[in-house]
C-alpha positions in Angstrom: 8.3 17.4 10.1 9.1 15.7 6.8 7.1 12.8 6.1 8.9 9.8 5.5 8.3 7.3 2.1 5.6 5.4 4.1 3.4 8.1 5.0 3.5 9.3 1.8 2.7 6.0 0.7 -0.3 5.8 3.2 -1.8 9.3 1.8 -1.1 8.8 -1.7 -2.6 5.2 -2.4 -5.0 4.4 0.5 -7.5 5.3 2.3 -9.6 4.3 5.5 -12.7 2.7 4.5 -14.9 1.8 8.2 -18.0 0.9 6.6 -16.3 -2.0 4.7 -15.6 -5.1 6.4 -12.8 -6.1 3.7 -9.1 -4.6 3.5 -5.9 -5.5 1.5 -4.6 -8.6 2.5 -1.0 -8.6 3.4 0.3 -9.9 0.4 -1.7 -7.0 -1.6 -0.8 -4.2 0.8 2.9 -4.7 0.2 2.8 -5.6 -3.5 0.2 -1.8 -3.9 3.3 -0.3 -1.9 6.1 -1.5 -4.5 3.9 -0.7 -7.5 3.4 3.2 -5.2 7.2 3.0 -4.7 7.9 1.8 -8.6 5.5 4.8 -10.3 7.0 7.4 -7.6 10.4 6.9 -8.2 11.1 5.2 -4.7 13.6 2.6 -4.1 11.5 -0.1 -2.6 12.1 -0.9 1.3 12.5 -4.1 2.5 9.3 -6.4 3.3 10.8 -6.4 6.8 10.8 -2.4 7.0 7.7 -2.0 5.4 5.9 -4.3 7.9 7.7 -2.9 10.9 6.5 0.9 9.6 3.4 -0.4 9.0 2.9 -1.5 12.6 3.2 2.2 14.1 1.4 3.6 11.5 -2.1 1.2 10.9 -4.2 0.2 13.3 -5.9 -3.4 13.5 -9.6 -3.1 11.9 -8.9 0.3 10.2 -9.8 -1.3 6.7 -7.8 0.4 4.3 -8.6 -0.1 0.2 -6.6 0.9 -2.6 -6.7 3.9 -4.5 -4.7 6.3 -7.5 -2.3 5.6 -10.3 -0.7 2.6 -7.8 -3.9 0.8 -7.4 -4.7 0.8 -11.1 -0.8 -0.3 -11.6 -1.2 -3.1 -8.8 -4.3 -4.5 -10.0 -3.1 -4.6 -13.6 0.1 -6.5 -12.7 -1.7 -8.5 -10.7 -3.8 -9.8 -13.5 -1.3 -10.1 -15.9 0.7 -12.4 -13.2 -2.5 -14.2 -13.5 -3.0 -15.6 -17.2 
């Protein structure tokens, strides 16, 4: 079965951290997904898709963090959105 953008996106730049009560906020989990989708050579899905794949895929409490070349990327544009 071929995996679709969002699983890959899922496997590549996250991961499920249980021991951790924090997780990406909404607003973070979709912006790590365009900066996975911008350094992978992805076209972007809608917020709407995204949220709507996210659904079947995540489960509420699973805590999942950043990590890999999108997190770095994400956190960096992030900051320099900042000052």
């Amino acid at each position: 079965m071929a995996h679709s953008q969002f699983d890959q996106f899922l496997s590549e730049a996250t991961y499920s951290d249980r021991e951790s009560d924090a997780t990406l906020d909404r607003d973070s989990f979709y912006g790590m997904y365009t900066s996975w989708c911008y350094l992978s050579g992805n076209a972007p899905k809608s917020e709407h898709a995204f949220w709507a794949a996210m659904k079947q895929r995540v489960s509420p409490g699973q805590c999942l963090r950043m990590k890999g070349p999108a997190a770095a990327d994400f956190i960096l544009s992030s900051y320099q959105a900042v000052v």
